[in-house]
Each structure stands twice: as C-alpha cells, then as structure tokens.
FISEGU-496722 format. One line per 10 residues: number of its first residue (from 1); for each residue x, y, z of C-alpha. Coordinates in Angstrom, 2 decimals. Layout:
REM FISEGU-496722
NUM> X,Y,Z ~ ...
END
This chain:
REM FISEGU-496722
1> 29.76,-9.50,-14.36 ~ 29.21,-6.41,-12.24 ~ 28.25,-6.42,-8.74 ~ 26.41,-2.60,-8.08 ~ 24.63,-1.11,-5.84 ~ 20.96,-0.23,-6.62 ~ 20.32,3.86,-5.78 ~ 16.48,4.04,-7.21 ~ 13.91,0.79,-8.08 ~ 14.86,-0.92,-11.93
11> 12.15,-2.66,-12.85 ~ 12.99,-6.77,-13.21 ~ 16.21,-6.17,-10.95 ~ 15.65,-4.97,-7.90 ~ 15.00,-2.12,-5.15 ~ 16.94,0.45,-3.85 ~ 19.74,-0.74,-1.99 ~ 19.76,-3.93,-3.23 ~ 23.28,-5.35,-4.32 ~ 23.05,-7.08,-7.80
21> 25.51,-8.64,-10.39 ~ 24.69,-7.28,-14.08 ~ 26.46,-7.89,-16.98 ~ 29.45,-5.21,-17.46 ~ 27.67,-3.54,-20.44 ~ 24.63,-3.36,-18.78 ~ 25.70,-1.75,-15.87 ~ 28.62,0.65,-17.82 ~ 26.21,2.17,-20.39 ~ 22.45,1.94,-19.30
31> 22.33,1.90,-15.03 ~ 25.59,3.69,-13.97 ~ 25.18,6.96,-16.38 ~ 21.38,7.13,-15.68 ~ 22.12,7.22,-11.96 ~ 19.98,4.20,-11.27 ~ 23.11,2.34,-9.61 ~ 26.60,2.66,-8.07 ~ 29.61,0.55,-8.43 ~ 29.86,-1.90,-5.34
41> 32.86,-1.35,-3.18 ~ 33.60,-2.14,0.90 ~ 32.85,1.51,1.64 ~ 29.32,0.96,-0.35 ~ 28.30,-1.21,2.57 ~ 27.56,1.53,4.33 ~ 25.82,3.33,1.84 ~ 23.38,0.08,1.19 ~ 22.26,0.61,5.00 ~ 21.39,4.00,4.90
51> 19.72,3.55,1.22 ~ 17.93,0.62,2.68 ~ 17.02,2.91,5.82 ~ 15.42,4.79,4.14 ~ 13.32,2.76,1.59 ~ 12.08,0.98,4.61 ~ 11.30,4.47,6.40 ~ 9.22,6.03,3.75 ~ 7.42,1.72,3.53 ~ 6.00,2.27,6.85
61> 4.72,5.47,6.24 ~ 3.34,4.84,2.72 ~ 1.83,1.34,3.43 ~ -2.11,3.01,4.79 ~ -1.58,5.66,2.38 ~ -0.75,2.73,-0.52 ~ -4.15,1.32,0.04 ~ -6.25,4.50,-0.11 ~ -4.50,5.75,-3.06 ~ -5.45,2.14,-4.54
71> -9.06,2.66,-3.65 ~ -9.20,5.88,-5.25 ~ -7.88,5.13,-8.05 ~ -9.76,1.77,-9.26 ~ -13.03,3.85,-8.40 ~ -12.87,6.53,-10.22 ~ -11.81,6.32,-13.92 ~ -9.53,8.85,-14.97 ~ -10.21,10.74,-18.69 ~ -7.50,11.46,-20.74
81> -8.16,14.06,-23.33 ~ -6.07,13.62,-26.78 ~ -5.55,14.98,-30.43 ~ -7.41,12.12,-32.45 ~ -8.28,12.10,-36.34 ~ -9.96,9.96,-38.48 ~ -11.92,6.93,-36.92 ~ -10.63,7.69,-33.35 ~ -6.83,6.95,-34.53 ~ -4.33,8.97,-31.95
91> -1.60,11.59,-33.43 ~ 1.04,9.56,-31.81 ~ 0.36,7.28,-28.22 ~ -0.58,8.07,-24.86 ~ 2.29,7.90,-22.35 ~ 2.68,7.03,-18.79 ~ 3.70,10.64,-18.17 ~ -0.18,11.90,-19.85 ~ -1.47,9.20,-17.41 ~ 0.12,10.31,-13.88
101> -0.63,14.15,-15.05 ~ -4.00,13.51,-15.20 ~ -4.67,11.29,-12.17 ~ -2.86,14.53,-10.40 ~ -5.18,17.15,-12.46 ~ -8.43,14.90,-11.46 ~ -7.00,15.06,-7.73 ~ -6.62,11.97,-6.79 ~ -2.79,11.61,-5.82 ~ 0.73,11.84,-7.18
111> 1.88,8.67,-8.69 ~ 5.28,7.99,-10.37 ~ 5.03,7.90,-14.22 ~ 7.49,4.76,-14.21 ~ 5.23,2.88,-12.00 ~ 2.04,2.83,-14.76 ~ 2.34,0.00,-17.12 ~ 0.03,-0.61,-20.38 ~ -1.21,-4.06,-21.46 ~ -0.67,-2.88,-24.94
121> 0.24,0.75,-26.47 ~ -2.82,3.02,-26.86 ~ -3.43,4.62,-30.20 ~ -6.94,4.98,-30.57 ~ -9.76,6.36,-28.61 ~ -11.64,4.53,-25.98 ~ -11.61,2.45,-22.92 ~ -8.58,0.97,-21.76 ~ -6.88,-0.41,-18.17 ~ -3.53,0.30,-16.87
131> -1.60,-1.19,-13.62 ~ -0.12,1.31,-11.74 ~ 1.91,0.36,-8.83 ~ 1.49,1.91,-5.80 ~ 3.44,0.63,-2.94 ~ 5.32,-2.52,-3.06 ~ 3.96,-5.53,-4.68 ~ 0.39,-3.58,-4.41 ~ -0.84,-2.94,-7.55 ~ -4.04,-0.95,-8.92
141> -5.84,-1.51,-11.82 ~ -6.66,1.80,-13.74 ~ -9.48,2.27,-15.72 ~ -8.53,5.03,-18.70 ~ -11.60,6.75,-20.96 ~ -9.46,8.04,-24.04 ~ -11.30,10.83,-25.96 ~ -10.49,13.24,-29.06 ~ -9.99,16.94,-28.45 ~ -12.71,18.76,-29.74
END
C-alpha cells in the first residue's frame, strides 16, 4: 500500500489534499503519471496545508455561487445537437465534454466536464437527465433534449 497525497479531486477517493493509502499499482500507473497525486513524504506535510488552503479558499467563495449555478441549471434544459441516423440512433455517444460545452454555449456557467455523470450512456435521441456536481456534496440534476443535426 501507498500512502499519497491527493493534488486534484478522484472521484471515490478523496479531495485535494487529502492523504490516502492506495494500492502500489494503483497509485504507480493510473494517479501518479496523470498528476492526480503525489507520493507522501514529511516535507509533503506542508504541501497538504497549502493544497488544503486553498480548496477551502476557493469553498467559501464558490458556496453562493454553487447554489445559483444549481438553480440555473435544473431550470433551464440544455439542447445538445448531434449527428443521428436511422430511428434516432447516435453516430457514436454523447460525452460529458459535449455536455459542459453546451451549458457554456447556452450561457449558463462553466462547469467541469469530470463533474457530469450519466445514469446510463446516451446513444439515441431524446430526453435524458444528468447529475452534475457543482460544489461539494451539492449536486444538480440536468435535464438534456438530444436532437439529430439536420
């Protein structure tokens, strides 16, 4: 086992700046080359306090703005315009990165394309809900209208 140092949220682990123990394989070949974590050491004590800092600086500031980006974006549903054939059936899937490119083109806020989460991949046209979360353990529940290109 590993004990790291988190340097950006891992979904199902933890926060930045939290101190974890992962297996060795886990942490050697997936979190350490991706950047998502840094080997724990003394000196990295120091470095959990400033990540940690930090994460709770940009908390307090983000906490109002959390809640009216959550209100904007369960009211308003947000179309995603795709290359469909046959019967509705999608060339491919939509992604999380189509989804937070179009809630910034309809102008209602940046959001982080790891953050949305699908119940279930969409490959056909229609209407369809996503969780996006926005700040902490707040959540919003997207609606998505999926139509073909014309």
């Amino acid at each position: 086992m590993s004990k790291i140092i988190l340097t950006n949220e891992v979904s199902g682990l933890g926060s930045a700046g939290d101190v974890v123990e992962v297996k060795d394989g886990f942490a050697r070949n997936y979190l350490l080359p991706r950047g998502f974590a840094v080997l724990w050491s003394k000196g990295g004590e120091k470095q959990v306090a400033q990540i940690r800092q930090a994460r709770d600086a940009r908390a307090l500031a983000t906490a109002e703005e959390g809640l009216a980006l959550k209100a904007r974006l369960e009211e308003n549903p947000i179309k995603l315009v795709v290359k469909a054939g046959v019967g509705g059936r999608l060339f491919g899937s939509v992604k999380t990165a189509d989804v937070a490119d179009a809630v910034a083109a309809a102008g209602l806020g940046e959001i982080d394309k790891r953050k949305v989460s699908f119940f279930a991949p969409i490959r056909s046209t229609g209407n369809f809900e996503a969780n996006v979360k926005v700040h902490g353990d707040l959540v919003a529940n997207l609606k998505l209208q999926v139509v073909a290109k014309k």
